[in-house]
Structures are given as C-alpha cells and as structure tokens.
VOGU-3710 file (C-alpha; in Angstrom, 3 decimals, decimal comma):
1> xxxxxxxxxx> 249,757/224,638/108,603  249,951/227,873/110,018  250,664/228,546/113,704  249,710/231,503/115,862  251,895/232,585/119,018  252,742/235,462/120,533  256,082/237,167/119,707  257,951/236,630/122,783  261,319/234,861/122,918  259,413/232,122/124,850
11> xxxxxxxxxx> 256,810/231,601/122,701  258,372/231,513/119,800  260,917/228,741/121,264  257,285/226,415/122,520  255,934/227,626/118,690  258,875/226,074/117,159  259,213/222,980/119,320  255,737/222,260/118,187  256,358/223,126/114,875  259,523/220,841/114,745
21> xxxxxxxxxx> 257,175/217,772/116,906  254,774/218,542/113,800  257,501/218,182/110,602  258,815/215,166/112,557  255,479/213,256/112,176  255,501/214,785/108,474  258,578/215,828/106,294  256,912/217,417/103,677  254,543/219,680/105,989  254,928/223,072/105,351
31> xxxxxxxxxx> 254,817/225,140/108,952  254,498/228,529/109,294  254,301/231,088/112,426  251,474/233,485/112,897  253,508/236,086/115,563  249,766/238,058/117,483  250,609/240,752/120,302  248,123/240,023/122,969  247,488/242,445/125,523  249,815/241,075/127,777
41> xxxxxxxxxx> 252,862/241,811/125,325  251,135/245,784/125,125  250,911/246,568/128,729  254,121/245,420/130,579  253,392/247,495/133,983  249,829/246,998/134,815  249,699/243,912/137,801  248,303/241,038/135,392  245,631/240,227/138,027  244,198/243,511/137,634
51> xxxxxxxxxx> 244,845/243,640/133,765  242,851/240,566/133,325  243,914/237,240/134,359  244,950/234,309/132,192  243,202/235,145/129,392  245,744/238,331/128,901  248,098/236,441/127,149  245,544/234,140/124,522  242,567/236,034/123,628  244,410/237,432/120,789
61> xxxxxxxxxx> 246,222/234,568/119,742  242,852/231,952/119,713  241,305/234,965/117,541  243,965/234,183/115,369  242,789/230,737/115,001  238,604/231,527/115,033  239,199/234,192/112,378  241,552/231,353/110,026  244,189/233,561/110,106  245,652/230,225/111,792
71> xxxxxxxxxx> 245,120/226,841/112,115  246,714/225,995/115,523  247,765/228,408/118,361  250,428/227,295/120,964  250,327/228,450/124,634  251,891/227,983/127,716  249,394/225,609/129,489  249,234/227,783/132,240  248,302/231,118/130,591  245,122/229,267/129,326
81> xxxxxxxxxx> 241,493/229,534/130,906  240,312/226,527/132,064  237,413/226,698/129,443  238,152/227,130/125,777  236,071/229,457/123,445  233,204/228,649/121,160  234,945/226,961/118,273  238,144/226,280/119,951  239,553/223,113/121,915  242,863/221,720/123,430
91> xxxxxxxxxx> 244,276/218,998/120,449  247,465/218,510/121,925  249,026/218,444/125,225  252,668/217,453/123,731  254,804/217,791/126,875  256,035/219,254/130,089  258,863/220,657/131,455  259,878/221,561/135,122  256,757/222,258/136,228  258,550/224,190/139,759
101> xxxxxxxxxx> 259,228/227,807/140,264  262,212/229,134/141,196  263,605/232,139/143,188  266,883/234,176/141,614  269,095/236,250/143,825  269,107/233,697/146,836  267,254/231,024/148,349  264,535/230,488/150,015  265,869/229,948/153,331  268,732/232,208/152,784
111> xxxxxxxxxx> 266,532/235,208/151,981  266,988/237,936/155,110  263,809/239,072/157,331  261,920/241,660/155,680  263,133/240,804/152,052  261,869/242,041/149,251  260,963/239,166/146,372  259,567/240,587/143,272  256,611/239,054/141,103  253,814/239,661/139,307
121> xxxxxxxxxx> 251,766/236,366/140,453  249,715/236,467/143,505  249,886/232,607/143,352  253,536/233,319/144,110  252,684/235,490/146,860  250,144/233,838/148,467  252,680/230,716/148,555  256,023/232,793/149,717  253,734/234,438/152,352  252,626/230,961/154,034
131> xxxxxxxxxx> 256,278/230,108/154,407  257,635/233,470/155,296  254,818/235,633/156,635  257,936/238,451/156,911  258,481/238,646/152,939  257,433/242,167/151,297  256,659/241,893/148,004  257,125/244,086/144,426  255,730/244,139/140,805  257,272/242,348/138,156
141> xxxxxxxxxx> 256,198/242,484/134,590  258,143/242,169/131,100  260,255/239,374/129,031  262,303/236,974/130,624  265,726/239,121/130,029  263,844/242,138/131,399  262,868/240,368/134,441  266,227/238,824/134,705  268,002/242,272/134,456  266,497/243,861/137,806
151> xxxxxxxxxx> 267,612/240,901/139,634  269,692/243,429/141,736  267,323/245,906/142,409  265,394/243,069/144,940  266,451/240,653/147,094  265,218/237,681/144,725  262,385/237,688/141,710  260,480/234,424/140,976  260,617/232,880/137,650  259,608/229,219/136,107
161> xxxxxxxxxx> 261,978/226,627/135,765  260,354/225,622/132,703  261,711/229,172/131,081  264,904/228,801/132,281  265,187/225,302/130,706  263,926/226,219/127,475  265,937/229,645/126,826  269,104/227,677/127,986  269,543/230,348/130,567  271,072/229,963/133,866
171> xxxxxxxxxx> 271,468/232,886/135,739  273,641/233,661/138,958  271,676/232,564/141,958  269,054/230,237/140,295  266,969/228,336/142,628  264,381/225,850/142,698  261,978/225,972/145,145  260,015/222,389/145,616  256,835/221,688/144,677  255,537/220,841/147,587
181> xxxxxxxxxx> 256,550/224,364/149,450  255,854/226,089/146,016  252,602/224,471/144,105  252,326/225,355/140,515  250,339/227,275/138,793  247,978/225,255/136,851  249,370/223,745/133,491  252,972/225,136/134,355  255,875/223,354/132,616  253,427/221,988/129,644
191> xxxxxxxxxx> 252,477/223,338/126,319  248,979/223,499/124,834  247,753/223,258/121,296  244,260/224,541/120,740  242,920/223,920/117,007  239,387/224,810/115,547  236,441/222,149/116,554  235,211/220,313/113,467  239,304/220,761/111,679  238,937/217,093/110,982
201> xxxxxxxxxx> 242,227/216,670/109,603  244,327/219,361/111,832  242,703/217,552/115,043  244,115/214,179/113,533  247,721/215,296/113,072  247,645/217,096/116,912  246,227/213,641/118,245  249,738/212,237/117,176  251,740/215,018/119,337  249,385/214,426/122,795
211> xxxxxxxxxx> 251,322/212,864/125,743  248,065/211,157/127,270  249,886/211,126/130,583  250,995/215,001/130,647  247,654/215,511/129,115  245,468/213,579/131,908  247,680/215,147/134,453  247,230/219,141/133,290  243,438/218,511/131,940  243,138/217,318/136,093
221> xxxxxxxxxx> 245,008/220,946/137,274  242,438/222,408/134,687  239,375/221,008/136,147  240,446/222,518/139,326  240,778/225,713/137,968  237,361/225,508/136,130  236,109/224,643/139,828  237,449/227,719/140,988  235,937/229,787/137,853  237,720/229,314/135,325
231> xxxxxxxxxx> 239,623/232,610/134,318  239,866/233,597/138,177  243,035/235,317/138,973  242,768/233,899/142,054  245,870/232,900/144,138  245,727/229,570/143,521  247,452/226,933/142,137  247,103/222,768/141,842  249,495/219,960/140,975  248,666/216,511/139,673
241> xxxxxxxxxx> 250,814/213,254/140,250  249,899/210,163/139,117  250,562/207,316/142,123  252,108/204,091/141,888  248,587/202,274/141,092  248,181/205,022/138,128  245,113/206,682/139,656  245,979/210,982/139,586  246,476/212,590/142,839  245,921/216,683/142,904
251> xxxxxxxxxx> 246,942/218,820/145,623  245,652/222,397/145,578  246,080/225,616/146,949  244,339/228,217/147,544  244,281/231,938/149,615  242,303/234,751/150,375  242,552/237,886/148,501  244,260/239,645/151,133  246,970/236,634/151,191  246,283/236,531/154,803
261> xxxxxxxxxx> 244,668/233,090/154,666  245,634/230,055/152,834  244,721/226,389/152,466  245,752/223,071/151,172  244,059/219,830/150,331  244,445/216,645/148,358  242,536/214,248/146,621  243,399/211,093/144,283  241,072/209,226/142,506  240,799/207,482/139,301
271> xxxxxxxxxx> 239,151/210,199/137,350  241,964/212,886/137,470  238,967/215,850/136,469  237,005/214,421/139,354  240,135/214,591/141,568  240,772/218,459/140,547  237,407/219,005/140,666  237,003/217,705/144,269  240,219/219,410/145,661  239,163/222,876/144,540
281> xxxxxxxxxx> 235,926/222,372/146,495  237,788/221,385/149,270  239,988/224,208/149,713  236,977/226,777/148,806  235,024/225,378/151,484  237,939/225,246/153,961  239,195/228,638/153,467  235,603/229,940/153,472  234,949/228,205/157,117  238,775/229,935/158,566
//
C-alpha cells in the first residue's frame, strides 16, 4: 500500500503513525510513502488565506491518490475541505490529539498592551482579537522549526498543541490557550485518511483504523464547515463534544472579514452533522443581523 503525504516533518510523523496503525492490523503489509509538495510547501510567504485556503496543503497530495500514484493520502484533518473530490472519500478518522492552540513567548494574559502575536490563521486572529481587541498582529508562514525560530522577533506566535505533541517539542514559553477562549479550527488535533471510492479492499483495511467517536466528532466540525462553504478561508472555527447522554454538542465561531465582529453559538443534538450544520447557520445569521 502506498501512501501519499506531503514532505514536511509533520506529515511525515502523521504518515508514519498511520503507516505503523496499518502494519499493526497486518504484519506482512508492505507500506510505502508517496512524499507530494503541495503548494503550500512552494510558497512559504504568501498569507494562506489569500494563497488559497485549506485546500493549499491537499490538492496535490489527493492527486496523488486519483492519478494511482497512491492508494491512501494522510492529512491533517484540519487542512481538508469539508467536501472531498470526485473519486475520493474520508476511510479513516484514526485519532486525535490536543485539539487546542497554543501561544509561545508568553501567555495570554501576560502578553503587554499593544503586543504583537504572529500567525498566519485569521481563525487565530479573529479569536485573539475578541479577547484582546489591543493585540496587533504579523504573518507567519513556514515549518514548525522555522516558525519556532522567530519566536523572539514577536511578542508570542500561535502554534497547535497537536504539533508540539507529536514532534516531541517543547519550547521555552509554551502555552495552551483553552478551548473555550480559543475554538479550534475544524478537524484540529485528528488525522484523516482519504482512499479512492470503489477501493473495495483499501476501504476495508481503513475501516479497521476509524475511531467512530473522533470520527463522529470531526465529521460534525466538518459539516459546519461545509455550512459555511466548504473551502472558505473564513475566520471560523467549531468544536464538537460529545455530552454525558452521548448526543454531540458543537460550538462555533465565526467573524467578519475585517475581524471587527465575531459570534458564538451552540447546538447539541443527536445527529452530530445536524448539530454542525445548525450552529454554522446560527452564527451566519447572527453575525449577519450585528
């Protein structure tokens, strides 16, 4: 079985935890890794909202798959649109990590007035600007140790918890900032296996990796994003929970363009989709009506 990723420390870690979840369920499977530069990896300074939104870090690496070059492609759940391609679809959802963001330099409430917080998410800066209208704000783009290295040059820089985690790094003045001050980005924390529609017997050994819970949970962030249009680069994010009776509760977020405006809402209901869904025409409606 051949895997495509991109070529990034990251992905290659999430490509090889797969690969090691798929050898687990069979010894004698031979697993390879398909490394695809996407154009994410070949334009490190352009803001990714205006580069393209999620789909700047996939398109390449599903083509990998549609083409056969591959059979499966990993992804960080939340670089995926919330709609697959023709002749593509999610197999696996296998796991998820921290799903939180977190701030290095200082935190949150230690950062001075005026600070400067660097990050290439407007999610990130739609969500620091509701709690600290005073923040200014700079591009980040690059690898985790490139981000990591202009640490000084800002006050703090934003980075995912889940990285951290899974490149064992630790860095001086790590700190994680709570979901419910910080909401996600859809699908953050979890990995995402798409394989080919109709692969039969690839679709039956992914079945074995899927944690339905993770899965129900980031399939009801995705619906939300599909609400919202699916491959928006929106400032936006959701979160899904499941509650003590097991139905899925979502909270979402979402701002204006301008980051001036923002709104929250949350819905639970059996039907986690319906619940993402639901939220993300909540908080269009309420931030259309402020």
């Amino acid at each position: 079985m051949k895997i495509a990723t991109r070529g990034s420390e990251l992905a290659l870690w999430q490509a090889n935890r797969v690969r090691s979840l798929l050898t687990r369920q069979d010894p004698g499977r031979d697993v390879e890794l398909v490394v695809v530069q996407t154009a994410g990896d070949r334009d490190q300074r352009t803001p990714l909202h205006v580069l393209g939104g999620k789909g700047v870090f996939v398109k390449e690496v599903q083509a990998a798959v549609l083409d056969g070059r591959a059979d499966i492609a990993v992804h960080s759940a939340k670089d995926l649109p919330a709609v697959s391609p023709d002749g593509l679809a999610i197999g696996a959802i296998p796991e998820r990590g921290d799903p939180r963001d977190a701030l290095v330099g200082v935190a949150l409430e230690e950062l001075r007035p005026d600070a400067i917080v660097a990050t290439g998410s407007v999610r990130r800066r739609a969500l620091l600007t509701a709690l600290r209208p005073d923040l200014r704000f700079a591009e980040l783009r690059g690898n985790m140790a490139t981000r990591l290295s202009r640490v000084t040059e800002f006050d703090a820089i934003v980075v995912a918890m889940a990285a951290m985690d899974r490149l064992g790094l630790t860095p001086e003045g790590l700190h994680a900032i709570g979901v419910d001050d910080m909401i996600p980005q859809v699908g953050q924390g979890a990995l995402a296996v798409e394989c080919r529609v109709g692969d039969e017997a690839t679709i039956e050994a992914l079945a074995l990796l899927d944690d339905p819970a993770v899965s129900r949970l980031v399939h009801a962030e995705r619906s939300f994003l599909g609400e919202l249009g699916g491959d928006c680069s929106l400032p936006a994010g959701a979160h899904a929970t499941l509650t003590d009776s097991g139905a899925v509760q979502v909270e979402g977020f979402l701002a204006s363009a301008d980051l001036d405006r923002s709104t929250r809402a949350t819905l639970t209901d059996e039907d986690g989709r319906l619940a993402g869904a639901g939220v993300a025409r909540m908080v269009r409606s309420a931030l259309a009506e402020s």
